[in-house]
C-alpha positions as CSV (number, residue, x, y, z in Angstrom):
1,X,0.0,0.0,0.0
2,X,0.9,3.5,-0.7
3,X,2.5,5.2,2.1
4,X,-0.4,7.8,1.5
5,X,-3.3,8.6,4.1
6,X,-6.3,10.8,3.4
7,X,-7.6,12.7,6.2
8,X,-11.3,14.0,6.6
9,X,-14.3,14.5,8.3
10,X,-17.9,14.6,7.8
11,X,-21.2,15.6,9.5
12,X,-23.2,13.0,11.0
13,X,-27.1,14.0,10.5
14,X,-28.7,11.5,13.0
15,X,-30.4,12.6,16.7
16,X,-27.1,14.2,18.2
17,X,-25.1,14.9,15.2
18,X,-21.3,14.4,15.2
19,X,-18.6,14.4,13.3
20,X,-17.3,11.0,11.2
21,X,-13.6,11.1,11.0
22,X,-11.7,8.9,8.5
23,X,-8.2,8.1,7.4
24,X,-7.7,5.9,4.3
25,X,-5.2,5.5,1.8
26,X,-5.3,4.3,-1.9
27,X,-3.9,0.8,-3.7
28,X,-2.4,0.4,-7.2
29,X,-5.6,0.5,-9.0
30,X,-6.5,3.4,-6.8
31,X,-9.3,2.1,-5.0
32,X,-9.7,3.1,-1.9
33,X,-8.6,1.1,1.2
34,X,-9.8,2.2,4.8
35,X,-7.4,2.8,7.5
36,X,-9.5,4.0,10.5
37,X,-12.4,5.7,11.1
38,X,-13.9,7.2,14.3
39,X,-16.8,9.4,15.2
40,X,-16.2,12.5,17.4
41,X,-18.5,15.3,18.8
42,X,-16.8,18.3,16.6
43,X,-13.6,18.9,14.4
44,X,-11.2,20.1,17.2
45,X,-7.9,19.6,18.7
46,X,-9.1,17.1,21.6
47,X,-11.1,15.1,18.4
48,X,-8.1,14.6,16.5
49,X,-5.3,14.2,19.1
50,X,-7.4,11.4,20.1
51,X,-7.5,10.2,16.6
52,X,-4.2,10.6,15.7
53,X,-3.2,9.0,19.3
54,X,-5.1,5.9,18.1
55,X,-4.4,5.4,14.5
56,X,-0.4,5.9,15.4
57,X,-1.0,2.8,17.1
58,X,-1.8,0.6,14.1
59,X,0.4,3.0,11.6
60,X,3.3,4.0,13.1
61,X,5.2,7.3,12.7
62,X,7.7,7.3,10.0
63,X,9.6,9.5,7.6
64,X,8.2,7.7,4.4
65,X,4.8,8.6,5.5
66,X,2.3,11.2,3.7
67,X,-0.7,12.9,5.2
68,X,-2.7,15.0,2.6
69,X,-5.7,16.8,4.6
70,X,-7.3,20.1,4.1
71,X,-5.8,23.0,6.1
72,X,-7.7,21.9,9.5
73,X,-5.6,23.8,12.0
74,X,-6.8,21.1,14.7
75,X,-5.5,18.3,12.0
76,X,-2.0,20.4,11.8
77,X,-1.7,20.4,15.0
78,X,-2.7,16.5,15.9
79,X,-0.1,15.8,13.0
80,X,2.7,17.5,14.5
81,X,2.4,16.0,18.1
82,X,2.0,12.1,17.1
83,X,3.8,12.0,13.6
84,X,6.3,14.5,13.7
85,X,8.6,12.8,11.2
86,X,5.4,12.3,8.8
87,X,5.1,14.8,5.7
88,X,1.6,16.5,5.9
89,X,0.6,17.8,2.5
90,X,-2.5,20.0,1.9
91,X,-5.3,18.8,-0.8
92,X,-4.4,20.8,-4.1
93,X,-8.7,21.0,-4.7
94,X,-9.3,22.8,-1.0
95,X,-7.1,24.6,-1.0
96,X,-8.1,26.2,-4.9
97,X,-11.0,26.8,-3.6
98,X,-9.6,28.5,-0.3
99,X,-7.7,30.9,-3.1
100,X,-10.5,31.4,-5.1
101,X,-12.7,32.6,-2.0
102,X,-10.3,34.7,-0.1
103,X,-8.6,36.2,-3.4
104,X,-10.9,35.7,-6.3
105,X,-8.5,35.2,-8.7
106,X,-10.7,32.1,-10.4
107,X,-8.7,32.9,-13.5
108,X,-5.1,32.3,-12.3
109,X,-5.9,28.7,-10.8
110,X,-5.3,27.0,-14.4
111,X,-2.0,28.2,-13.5
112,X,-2.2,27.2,-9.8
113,X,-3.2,23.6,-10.6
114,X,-0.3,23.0,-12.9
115,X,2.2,23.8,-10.7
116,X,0.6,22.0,-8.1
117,X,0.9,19.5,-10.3
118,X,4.6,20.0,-11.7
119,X,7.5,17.4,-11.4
120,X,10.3,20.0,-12.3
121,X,10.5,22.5,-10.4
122,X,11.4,24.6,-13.6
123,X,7.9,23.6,-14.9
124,X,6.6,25.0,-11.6
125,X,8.6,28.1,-11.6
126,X,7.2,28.8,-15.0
127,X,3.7,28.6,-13.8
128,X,4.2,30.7,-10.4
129,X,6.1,33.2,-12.2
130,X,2.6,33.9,-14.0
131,X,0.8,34.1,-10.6
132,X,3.0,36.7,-9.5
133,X,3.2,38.5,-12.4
134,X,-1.0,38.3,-12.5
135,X,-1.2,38.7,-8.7
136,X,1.5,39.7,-6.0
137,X,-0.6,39.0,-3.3
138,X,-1.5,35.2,-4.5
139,X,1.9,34.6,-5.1
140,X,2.8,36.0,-1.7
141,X,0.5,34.0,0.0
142,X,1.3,31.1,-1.7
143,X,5.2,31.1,-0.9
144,X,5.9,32.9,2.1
145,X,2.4,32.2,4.4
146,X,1.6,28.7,3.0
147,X,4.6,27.6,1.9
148,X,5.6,25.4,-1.4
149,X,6.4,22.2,0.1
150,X,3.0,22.1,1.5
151,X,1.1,22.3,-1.9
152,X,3.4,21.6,-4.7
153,X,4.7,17.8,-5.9
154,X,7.7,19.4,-7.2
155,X,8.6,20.8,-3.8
156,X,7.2,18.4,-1.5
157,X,9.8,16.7,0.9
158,X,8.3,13.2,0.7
159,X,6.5,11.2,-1.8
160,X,2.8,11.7,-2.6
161,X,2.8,9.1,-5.6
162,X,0.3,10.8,-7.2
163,X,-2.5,11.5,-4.5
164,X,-2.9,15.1,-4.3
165,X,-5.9,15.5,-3.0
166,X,-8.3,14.1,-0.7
167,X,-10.7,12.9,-3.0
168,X,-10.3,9.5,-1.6
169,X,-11.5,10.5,2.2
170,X,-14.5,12.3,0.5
171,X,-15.4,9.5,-1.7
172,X,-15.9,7.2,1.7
173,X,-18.4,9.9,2.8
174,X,-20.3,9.8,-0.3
175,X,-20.5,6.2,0.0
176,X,-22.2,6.3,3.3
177,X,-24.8,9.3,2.7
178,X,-27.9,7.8,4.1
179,X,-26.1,5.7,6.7
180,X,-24.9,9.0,8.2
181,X,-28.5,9.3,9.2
182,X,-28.2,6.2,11.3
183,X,-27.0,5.4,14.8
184,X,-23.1,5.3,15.7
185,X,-23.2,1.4,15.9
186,X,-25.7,0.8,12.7
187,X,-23.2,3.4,11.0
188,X,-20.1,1.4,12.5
189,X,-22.0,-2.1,10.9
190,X,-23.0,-1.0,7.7
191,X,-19.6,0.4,7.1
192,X,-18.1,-3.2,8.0
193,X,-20.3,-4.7,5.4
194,X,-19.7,-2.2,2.8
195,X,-16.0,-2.9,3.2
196,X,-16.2,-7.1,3.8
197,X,-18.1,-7.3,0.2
198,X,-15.5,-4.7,-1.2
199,X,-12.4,-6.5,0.2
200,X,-14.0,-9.9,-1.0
201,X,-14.9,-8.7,-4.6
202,X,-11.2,-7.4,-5.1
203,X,-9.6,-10.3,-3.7
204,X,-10.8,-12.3,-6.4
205,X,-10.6,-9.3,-9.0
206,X,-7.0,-10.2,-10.4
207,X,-6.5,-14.2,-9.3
208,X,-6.9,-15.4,-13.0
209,X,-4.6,-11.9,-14.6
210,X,-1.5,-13.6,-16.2
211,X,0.3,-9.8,-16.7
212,X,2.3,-9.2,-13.5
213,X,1.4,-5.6,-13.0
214,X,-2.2,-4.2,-11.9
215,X,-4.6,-3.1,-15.4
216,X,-4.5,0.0,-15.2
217,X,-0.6,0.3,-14.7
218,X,-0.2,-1.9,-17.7
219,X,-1.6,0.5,-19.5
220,X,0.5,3.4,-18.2
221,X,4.1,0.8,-19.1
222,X,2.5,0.3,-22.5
223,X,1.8,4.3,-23.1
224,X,5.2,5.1,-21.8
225,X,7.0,2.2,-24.1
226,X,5.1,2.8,-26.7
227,X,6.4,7.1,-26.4
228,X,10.0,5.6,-25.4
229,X,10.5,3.9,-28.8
230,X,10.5,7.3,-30.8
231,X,13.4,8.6,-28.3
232,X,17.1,8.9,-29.2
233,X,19.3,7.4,-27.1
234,X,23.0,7.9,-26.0
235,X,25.1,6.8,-23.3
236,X,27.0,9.0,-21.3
237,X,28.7,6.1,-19.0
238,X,27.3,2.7,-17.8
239,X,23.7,2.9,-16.7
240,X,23.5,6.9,-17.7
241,X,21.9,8.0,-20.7
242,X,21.2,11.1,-22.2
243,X,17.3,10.9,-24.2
244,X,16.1,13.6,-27.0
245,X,13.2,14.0,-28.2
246,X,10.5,16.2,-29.3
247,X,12.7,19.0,-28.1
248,X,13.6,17.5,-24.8
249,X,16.7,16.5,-23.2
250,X,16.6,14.0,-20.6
251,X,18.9,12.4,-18.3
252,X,18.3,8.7,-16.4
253,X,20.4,7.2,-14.3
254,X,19.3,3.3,-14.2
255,X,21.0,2.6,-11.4
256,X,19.1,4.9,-8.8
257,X,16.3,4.8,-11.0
258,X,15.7,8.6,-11.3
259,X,15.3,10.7,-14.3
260,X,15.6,14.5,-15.0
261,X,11.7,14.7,-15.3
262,X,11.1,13.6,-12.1
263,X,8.1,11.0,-13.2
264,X,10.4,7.8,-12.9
265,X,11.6,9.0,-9.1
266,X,8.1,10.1,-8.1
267,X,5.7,7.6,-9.8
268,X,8.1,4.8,-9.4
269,X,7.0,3.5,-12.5
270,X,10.1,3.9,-15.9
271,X,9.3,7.1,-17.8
272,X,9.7,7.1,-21.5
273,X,13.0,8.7,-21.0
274,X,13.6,5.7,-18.9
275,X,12.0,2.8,-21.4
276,X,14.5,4.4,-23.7
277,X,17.0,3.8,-21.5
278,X,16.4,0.2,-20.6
279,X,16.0,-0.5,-24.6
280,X,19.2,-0.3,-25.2
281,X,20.8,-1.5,-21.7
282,X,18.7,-4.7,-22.2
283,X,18.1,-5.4,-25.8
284,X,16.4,-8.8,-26.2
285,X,15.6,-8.7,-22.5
286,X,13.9,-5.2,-22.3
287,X,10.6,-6.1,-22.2
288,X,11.2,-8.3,-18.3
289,X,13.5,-5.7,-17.3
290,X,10.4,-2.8,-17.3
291,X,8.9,-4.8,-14.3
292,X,12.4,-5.2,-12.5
293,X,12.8,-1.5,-12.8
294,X,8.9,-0.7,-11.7
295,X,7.9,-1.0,-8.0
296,X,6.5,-4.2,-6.8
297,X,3.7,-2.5,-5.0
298,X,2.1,-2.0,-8.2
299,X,2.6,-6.2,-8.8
300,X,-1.0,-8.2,-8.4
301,X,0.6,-10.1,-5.9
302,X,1.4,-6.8,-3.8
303,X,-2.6,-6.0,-4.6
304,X,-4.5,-9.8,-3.9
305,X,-1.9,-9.6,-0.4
306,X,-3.6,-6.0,0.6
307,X,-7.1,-7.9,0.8
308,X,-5.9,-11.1,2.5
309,X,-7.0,-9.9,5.5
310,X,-11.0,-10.8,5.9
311,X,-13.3,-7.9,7.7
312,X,-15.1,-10.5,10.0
313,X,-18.8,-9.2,11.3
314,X,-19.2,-8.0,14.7
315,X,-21.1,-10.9,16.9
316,X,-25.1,-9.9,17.6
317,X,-24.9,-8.3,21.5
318,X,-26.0,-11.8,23.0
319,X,-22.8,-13.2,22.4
320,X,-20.7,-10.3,23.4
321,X,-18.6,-10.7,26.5
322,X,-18.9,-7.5,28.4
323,X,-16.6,-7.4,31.9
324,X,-19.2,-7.0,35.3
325,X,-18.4,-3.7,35.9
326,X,-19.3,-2.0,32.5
327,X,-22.7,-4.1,32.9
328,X,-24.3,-1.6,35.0
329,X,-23.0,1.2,33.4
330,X,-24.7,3.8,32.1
331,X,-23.7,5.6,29.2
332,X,-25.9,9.0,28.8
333,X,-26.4,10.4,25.0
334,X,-23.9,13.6,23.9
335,X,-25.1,16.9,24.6
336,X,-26.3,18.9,21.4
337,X,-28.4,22.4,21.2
338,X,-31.1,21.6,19.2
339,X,-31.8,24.0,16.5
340,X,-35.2,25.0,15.2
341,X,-36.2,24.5,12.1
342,X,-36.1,21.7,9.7
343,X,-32.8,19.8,9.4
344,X,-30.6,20.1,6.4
345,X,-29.5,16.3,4.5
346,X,-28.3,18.1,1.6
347,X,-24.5,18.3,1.5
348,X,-23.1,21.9,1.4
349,X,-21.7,22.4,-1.9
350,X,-17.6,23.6,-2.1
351,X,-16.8,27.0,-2.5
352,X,-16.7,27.3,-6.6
353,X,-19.0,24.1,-6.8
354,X,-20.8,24.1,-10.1
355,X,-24.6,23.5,-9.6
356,X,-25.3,21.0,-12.1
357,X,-28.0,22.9,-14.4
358,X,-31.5,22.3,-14.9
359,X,-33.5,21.4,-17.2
360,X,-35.9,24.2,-19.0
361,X,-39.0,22.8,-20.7
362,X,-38.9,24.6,-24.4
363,X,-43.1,24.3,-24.2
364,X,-44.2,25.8,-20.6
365,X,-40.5,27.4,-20.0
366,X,-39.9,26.1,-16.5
367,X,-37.6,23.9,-15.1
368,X,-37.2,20.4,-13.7
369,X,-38.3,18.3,-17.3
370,X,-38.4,18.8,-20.7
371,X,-40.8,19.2,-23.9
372,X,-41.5,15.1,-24.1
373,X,-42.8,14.8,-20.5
374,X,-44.6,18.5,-19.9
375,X,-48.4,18.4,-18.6
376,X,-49.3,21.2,-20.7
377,X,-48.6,18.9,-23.5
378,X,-50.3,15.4,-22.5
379,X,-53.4,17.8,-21.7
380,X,-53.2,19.3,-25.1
381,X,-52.7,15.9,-26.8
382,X,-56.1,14.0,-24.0
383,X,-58.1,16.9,-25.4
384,X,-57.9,15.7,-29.3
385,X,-60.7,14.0,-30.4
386,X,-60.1,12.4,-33.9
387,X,-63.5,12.7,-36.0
């Protein structure tokens, strides 16, 4: 598994409310696999120290680990105290849209998200340079008060593969939208389930798949081959090359498996400047070298082994074996202010959301269904009498 967790949370809409805090990461096919989750009362710092505190105990702090959350000050801060050696990236969408409220400069984030996106940090200069020239105080914002290494792949210190945003947190809540209605332990079963069927189906996905990589990075070797072959090669000493092409110079070093682009150190899977590379280092034998040179946790061995592990239901309460002194207990409901009015079930779109547009009848004008399924046209059509 990616060393790559997704942090978020997400209103619970039951009796007394909550928060639902998750933490999952993403495998080779990037599906998503579930880390942790936890339900608190709010977003603050006593919430996530406590859920930092308890998912450092089943993932331990480490150096090669990335956290990619929105800017949270209470997630900052629960990072820093239980993984201080972890690298905690901000979500490149969230933070758009942070930039788009606070500045409204909607027309420079085409050049926001590609440096966000950038390998070389020459490719990324090129794009901040027009941010600043467009908008001092963006650019300002963006280097000194944020920071680069907290939004940009080009300058962040660790490896975010290529998860730069925390789409894959906020796709777990939108699996769970009417569940969120539920109780904390009808929530906590139907979130098992979801994720026993899930780990079952994918287990079996990829038994019978004779290539040795997952699809979907098959796909990406062949692209990248296929580019490679068109590249000019030319050795510089023994496992460095020098690759041209469509006006690009390229160096790869074979041996620590980097290239000047950056895509081959980051990705971890051989660029074309790196196919080119192992062409002519391998000859005959290039095609098996691809997957000695590409990680093996993008293998299908690496991705049947992730869902080995069988999500096992929780036992009806009957059977549960619950200690005399937490018989008696008494466990009294959170405290909430109930508001008046009518609850709202509708999530609350993102700043710069998009309302998907409506329909406009072209008959009676209004909205909500078109000319083919209009009242004013089945009554026009019931009062025809053929003669």
């Amino acid at each position: 598994m990616r060393k790559v967790i997704a942090i978020d949370g997400t209103f619970l809409k039951g009796k007394y409310r909550g928060v639902l805090l998750s933490a999952v990461a993403q495998d080779s096919e990037n599906h998503i696999f579930p880390v942790a989750f936890c339900v608190v009362e709010k977003e603050c710092d006593v919430a996530y120290e406590y859920f930092f505190e308890q998912l450092s105990s089943i993932h331990p702090d480490s150096v090669e680990l990335c956290i990619i959350s929105d800017r949270h000050i209470s997630i900052a801060n629960g990072i820093s105290k239980f993984y201080p050696q972890a690298h905690h990236g901000f979500c490149m969408r969230h933070f758009a849209e942070n930039l788009r409220k606070n500045f409204r400069c909607g027309d420079l984030l085409h050049h926001y998200y590609s440096a966000a996106k950038a390998y070389k940090i020459d490719e990324f200069n090129d794009h901040f340079q027009q941010i600043k020239l467009n908008d001092v105080r963006v650019a300002k914002y963006l280097e000194e008060d944020v920071g680069f290494h907290k939004w940009s792949r080009a300058h962040f210190p660790g490896n975010r593969y290529e998860v730069l945003t925390t789409n894959i947190a906020e796709s777990v809540n939108s699996m769970f939208l009417l569940e969120r209605e539920f109780s904390i332990t009808a929530l906590f079963d139907a979130i098992n389930r979801r994720f026993a069927q899930k780990f079952h189906e994918r287990r079996m996905q990829f038994l019978d798949t004779p290539t040795i990589c997952v699809p979907s990075v098959e796909k990406k070797i062949n692209k990248n081959a296929t580019f490679g072959n068109k590249l000019l090669v030319h050795p510089i000493r023994q496992q460095d090359f020098s690759i041209t092409g469509h006006g690009v110079v390229a160096k790869v070093d074979l041996h620590n498996r980097t290239c000047s682009c950056r895509e081959f150190d980051l990705d971890k899977i051989p660029c074309p400047h790196a196919m080119a590379a192992l062409r002519v280092e391998f000859g005959d034998q290039y095609g098996t070298s691809i997957y000695d040179y590409t990680s093996d946790f993008y293998y299908i061995d690496t991705y049947v082994n992730a869902y080995v592990i069988e999500i096992n239901p929780v036992p009806s309460e009957e059977c549960w074996d619950v200690p005399p002194e937490l018989v008696e207990r008494k466990i009294p409901p959170p405290s909430c202010e109930i508001q008046l009015g009518r609850r709202k079930t509708k999530q609350i779109p993102a700043s710069g959301e998009v309302k998907k547009k409506q329909n406009r009848c072209s008959m009676c004008k209004r909205t909500g269904h078109k000319r083919t399924t209009c009242k004013k046209r089945t009554e026009g059509t019931s009062n025809f009498v053929v003669a």
